[in-house]
C-alpha positions in Angstrom: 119.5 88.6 130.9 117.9 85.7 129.1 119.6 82.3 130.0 119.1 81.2 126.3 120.9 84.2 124.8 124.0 84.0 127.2 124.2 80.8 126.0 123.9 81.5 122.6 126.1 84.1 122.2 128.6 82.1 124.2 128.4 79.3 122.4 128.4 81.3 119.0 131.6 82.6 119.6 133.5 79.5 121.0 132.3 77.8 117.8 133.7 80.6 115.8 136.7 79.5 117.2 137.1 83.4 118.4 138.2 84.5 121.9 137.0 87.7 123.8 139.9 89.7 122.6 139.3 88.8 118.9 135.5 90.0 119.3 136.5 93.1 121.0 139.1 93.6 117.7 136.4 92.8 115.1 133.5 94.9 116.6 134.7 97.2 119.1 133.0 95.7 122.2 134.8 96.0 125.0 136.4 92.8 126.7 134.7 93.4 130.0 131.3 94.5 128.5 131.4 91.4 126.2 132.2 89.0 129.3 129.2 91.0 131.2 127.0 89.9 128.3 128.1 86.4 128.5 127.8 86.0 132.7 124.3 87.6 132.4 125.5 90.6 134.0 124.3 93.3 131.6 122.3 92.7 128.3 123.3 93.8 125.0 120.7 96.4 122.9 119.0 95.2 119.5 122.0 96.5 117.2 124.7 95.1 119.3 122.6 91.9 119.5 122.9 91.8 115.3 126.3 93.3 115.3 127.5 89.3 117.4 125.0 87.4 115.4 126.6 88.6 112.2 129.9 87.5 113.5 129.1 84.5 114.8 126.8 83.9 112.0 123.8 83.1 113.9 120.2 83.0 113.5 119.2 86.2 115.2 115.6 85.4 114.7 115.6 81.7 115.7 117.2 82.6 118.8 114.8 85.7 119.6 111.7 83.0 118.9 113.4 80.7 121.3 114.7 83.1 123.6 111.0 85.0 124.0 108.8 82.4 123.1 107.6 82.7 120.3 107.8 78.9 119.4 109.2 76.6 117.4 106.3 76.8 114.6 107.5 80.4 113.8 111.3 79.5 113.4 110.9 79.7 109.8 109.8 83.1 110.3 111.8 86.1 109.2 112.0 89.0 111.7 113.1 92.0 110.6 115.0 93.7 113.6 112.6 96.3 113.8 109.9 93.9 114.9 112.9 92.7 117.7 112.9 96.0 119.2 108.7 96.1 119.3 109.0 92.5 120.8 110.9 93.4 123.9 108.8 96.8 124.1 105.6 94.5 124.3 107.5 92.4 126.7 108.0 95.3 129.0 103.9 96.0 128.9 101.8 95.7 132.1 98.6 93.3 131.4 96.6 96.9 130.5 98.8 97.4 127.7 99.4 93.9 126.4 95.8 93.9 126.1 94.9 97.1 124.4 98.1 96.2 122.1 96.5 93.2 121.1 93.3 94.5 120.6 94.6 97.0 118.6 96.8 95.0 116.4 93.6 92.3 116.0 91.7 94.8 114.4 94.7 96.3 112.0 95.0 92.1 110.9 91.3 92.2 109.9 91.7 95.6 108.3 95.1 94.8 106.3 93.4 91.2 105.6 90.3 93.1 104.4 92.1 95.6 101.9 94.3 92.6 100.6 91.5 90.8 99.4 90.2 94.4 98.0 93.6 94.6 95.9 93.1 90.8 94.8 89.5 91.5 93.6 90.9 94.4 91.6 94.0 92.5 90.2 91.6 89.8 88.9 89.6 91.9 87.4 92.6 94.5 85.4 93.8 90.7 84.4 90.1 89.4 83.2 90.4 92.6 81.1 93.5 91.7 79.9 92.9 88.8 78.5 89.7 90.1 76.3 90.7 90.3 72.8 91.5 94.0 71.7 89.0 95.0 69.2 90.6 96.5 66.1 90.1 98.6 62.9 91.8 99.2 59.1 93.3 102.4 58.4 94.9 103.2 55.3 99.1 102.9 55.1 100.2 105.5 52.4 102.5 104.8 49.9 104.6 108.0 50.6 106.8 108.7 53.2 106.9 111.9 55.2 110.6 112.8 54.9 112.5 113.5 58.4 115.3 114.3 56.3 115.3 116.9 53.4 112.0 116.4 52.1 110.2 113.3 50.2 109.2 113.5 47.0 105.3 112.9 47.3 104.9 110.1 44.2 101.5 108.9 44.6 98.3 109.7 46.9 96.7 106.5 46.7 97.1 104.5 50.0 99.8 101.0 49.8 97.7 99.1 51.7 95.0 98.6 54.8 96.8 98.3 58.8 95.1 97.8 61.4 95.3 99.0 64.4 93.4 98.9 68.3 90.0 100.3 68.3 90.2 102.3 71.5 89.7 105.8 72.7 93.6 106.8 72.2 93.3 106.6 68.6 89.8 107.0 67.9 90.7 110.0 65.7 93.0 108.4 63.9 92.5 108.5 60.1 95.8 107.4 58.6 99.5 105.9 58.7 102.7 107.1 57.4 105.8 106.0 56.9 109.0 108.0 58.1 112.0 108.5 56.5 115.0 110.0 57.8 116.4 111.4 61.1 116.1 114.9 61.2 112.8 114.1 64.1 115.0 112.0 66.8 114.5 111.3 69.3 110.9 111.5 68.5 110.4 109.9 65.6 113.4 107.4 63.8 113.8 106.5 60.1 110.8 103.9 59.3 108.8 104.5 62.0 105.1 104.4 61.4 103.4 107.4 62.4 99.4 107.5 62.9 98.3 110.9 61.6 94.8 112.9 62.3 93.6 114.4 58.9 93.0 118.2 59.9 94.2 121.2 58.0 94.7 123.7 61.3 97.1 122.7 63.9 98.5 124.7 66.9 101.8 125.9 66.9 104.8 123.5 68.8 102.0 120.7 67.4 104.0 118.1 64.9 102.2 117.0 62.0 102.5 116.1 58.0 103.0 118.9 55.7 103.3 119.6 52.0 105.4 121.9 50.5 106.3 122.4 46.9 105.0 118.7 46.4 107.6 116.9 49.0 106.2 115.8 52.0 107.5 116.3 55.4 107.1 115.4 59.4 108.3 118.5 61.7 106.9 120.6 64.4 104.9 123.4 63.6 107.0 126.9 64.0 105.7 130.3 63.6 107.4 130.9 60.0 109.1 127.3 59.2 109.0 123.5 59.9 111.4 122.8 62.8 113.7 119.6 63.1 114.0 118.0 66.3 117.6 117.0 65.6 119.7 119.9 65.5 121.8 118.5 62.7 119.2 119.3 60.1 117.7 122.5 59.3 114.7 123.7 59.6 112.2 124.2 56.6 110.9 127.8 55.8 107.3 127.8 55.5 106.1 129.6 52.2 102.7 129.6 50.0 102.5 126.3 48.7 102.5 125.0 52.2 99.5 122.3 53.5 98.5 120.9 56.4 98.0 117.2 56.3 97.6 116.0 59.7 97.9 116.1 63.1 100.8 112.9 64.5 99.2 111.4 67.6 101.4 108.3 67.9 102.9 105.5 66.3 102.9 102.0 65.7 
């Protein structure tokens, strides 16, 4: 066994202030196999290795990079006891195989070197787009309000006001806003939410969109003979002649 880690571990333990009998209650080693460890006669594996250096609260990597030298550069390094149990498999190499494992590993540095730089191009270049400015466009921000509820009153047809919102491919078909108001869409849509509507007069049905019926004005899903609420609390609106179409709801601000 390795002079440096039969000291280690028993010195670890002495400073602990812990005997052999206290280590064998706290972990379950045995006395003699723990005294075996600390005469050199046997060697502990990786996990009982960890299991002591938790108790003594040592520095299981410090002591492998002194132990197998690694060197005193590296003692900052953090080994993950994984990499412990590949150590001492390299250790146990003839010269073929410490050779063809290091030729192997030289080329998986370059490669994993290679592709980081790859991901470092490509993360500068998703934040270079980031940064442009996001061209935008007015839309016209009705005066009404498509009820969620029992059904709004539509009072005027002439737009409030201009919005804007970004000129890009999700909403390219975009033609108007709308406010909401009521709950009978939640989850979906909430009480003055701002929904951005496609003018079209044929939806599918299960599509939500802005309807008209009997001059109040309404946001639902589109059901084979009525207007369907998403919250099961309100009811659902029968469809009948006077109904429109308006639009098509794609999003929301």
């Amino acid at each position: 066994m390795n002079e440096y880690l039969i000291f280690q571990l028993k010195e670890g333990r002495r400073k602990k202030g812990l005997k052999q009998s206290d280590v064998t209650k706290y972990t379950g080693i045995k006395n003699t196999t723990l005294s075996n460890y600390e005469n050199g006669v046997t060697e502990p594996d990786i996990d009982t290795f960890l299991q002591l250096c938790k108790l003594y609260e040592l520095n299981y990597a410090e002591i492998i990079g002194e132990a197998y030298g690694i060197g005193i550069p590296y003692k900052s390094l953090i080994i993950h006891p994984s990499e412990i149990k590949f150590l001492k498999k390299y250790q146990n190499l003839d010269g073929y195989g410490k050779e063809t494992m290091n030729i192997i590993i030289d080329r998986e540095t370059q490669r994993a070197a290679t592709q980081r730089e790859k991901d470092e191009r490509l993360r500068q270049l998703e934040f270079k787009k980031l940064e442009q400015p996001v061209p935008m466009r007015l839309i016209s921000y009705y005066f009404r309000n498509a009820s969620a509820g029992s059904g709004q009153l539509v009072i005027d047809n002439l737009p409030e006001k201009d919005i804007e919102i970004p000129d890009i491919p999700k909403y390219k078909n975009v033609s108007y806003a709308i406010g909401v108001n009521g709950s009978s869409m939640e989850p979906a849509y909430y009480d003055g939410d701002v929904l951005l509507v496609e003018a079209t007069r044929e939806l599918e049905l299960g599509e939500i969109g802005i309807f008209q019926i009997n001059g109040e004005c309404y946001v639902k899903k589109l059901g084979q003979t009525e207007l369907i609420s998403l919250n099961r609390a309100f009811a659902n609106v029968p469809l009948d002649e006077s109904a429109q179409t308006m639009g098509r709801v794609i999003g929301k601000l």
